[in-house]
N, C-alpha and C positions, 0 to 999 in steps of 0.2 A: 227798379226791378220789373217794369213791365212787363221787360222783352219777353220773359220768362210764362207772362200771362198764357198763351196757345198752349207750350208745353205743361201744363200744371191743368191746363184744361182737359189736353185729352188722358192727363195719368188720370184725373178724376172720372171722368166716364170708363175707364178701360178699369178702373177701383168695382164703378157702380155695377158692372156688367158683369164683375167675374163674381160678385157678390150677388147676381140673381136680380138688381133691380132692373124698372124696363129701360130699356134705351129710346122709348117715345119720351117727349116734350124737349126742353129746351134745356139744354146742359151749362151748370152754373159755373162760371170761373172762378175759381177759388185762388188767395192767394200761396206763395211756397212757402209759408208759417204753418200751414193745413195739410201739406200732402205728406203723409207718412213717411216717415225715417228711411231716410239713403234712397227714396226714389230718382228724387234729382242728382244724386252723387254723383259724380262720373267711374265710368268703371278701372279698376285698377290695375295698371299693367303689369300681363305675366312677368314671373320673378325671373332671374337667368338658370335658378335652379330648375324651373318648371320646363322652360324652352330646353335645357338639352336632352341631345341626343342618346340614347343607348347607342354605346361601343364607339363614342366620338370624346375626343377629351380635346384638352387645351394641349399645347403643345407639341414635339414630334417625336412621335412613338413606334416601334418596334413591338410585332405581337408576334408572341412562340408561344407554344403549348404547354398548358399545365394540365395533363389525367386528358381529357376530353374538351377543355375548353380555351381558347382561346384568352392568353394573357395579357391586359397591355403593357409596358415596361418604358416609362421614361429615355428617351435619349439623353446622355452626360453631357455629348459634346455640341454644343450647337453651328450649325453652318449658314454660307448666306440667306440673308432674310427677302431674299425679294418673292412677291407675290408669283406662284405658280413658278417659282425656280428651277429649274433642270438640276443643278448643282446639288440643290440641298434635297428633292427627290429621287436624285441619284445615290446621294448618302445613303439615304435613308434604307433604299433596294439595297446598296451592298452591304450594309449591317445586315438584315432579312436574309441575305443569302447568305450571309457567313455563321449564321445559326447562332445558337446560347454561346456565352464565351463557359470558361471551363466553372467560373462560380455560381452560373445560375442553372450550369448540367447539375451541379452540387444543390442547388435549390429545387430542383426538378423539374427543371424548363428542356425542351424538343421544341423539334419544329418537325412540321408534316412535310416540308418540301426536303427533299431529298438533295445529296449532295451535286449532285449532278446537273441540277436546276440551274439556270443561268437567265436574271434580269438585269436588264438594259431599259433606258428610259426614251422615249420620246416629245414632241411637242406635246405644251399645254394649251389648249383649247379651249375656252371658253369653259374651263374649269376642271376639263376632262383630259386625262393624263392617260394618254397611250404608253401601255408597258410592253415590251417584248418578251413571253417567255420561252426557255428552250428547255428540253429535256422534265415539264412539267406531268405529263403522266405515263413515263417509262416505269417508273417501278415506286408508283404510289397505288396503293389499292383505292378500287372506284370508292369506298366509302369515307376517304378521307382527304380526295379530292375536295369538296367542300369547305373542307379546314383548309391548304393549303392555299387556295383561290383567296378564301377570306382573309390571309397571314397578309397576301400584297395587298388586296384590296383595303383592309381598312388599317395598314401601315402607312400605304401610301397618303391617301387621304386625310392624313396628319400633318403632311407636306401643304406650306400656304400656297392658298390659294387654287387646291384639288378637293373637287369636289366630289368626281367620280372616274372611275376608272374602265378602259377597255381596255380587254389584254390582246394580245396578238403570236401568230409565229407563224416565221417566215415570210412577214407582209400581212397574212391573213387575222381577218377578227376571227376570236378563241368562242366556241357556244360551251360558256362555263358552267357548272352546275353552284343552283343557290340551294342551301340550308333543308330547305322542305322538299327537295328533289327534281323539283322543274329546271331548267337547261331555259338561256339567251344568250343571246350575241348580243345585246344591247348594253352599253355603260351600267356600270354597275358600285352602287354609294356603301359607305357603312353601316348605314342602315338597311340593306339587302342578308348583311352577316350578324348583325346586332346581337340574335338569337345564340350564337357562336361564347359571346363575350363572358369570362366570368370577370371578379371582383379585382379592382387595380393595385398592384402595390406602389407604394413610394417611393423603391429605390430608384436612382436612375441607372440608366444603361451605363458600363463605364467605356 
């Protein structure tokens, strides 16, 4: 257990210092039987509980609106699995545009995008999934653009292997609004809308 000898040295001077002794003379090497409890431990790796996301789940999910907040809801059906899919992102957009089905209008799920709204998907990029939208603020009011933006953004983003999203129309990047009211044209994660998100249910989508 020599090896150990340096590091058990400097926990004992950085002990002696913070305890006010001097740091003049000659510092004793102590062995790791003497240096206090879990100094040498090693530190212990965050849980998966700890590392996630708000408003990111396992899965691929569909979010409509429940009152004010953003709901996530399970998909039923699942589609191909390959990383950064077109297919199964594309899925995903026309459930999102096809809004609640009639049981969870009865649950009291909406969606802020309007019917008129039309997404299409493009290349995935190095994680970033260009969406196309059409008809997104003809007749949504400015304050719930926010929600609407947030429903593709962090639906899509459930889709493997998308990490973040830029939307578009007509060719051009969209300057969307986030949550706290500032506007970017920049890519935009689930964690830009997290704030949006309330509590998940279990059912799936059917």
């Amino acid at each position: 257990m020599r090896a150990r000898g340096p590091l058990a040295a400097l926990v004992a001077a950085a002990v002696l210092t913070a305890c006010g002794a001097p740091s003049e003379g000659q510092v004793r090497e102590i062995g790791p039987t003497e240096v206090p409890y879990g100094l040498l431990e090693p530190a212990p790796e965050p849980s998966a509980d700890s590392s996630a996301t708000a408003g990111t789940s396992s899965g691929p999910r569909v979010y409509f609106l429940a009152g004010d907040r953003l709901l996530a809801v399970p998909l039923g059906s699942a589609g191909p699995q390959g990383t950064g899919d077109p297919a199964r992102l594309g899925d995903l957009l026309e459930r999102l545009s096809a809004g609640p089905g009639q049981q969870e209008r009865a649950d009291g799920l909406s969606s802020a995008l309007g019917p008129d709204v039309r997404l299409s998907t493009g290349p995935v990029v190095d994680g970033t999934a260009r969406v196309s939208v059409e008809g997104l603020a003809e007749n949504i009011a400015a304050d719930r653009l926010p929600l609407a933006v947030g429903q593709v953004v962090l639906t899509a983003t459930t889709a493997p292997g998308v990490q973040d999203v830029q939307l578009l129309r007509d060719g051009e990047v969209l300057e969307v609004p986030l949550p706290g009211g500032e506007r970017t044209a920049d890519p935009v994660s689930a964690g830009d809308y997290a704030a949006l998100v309330g509590p998940e249910p279990a059912t799936p989508v059917r």
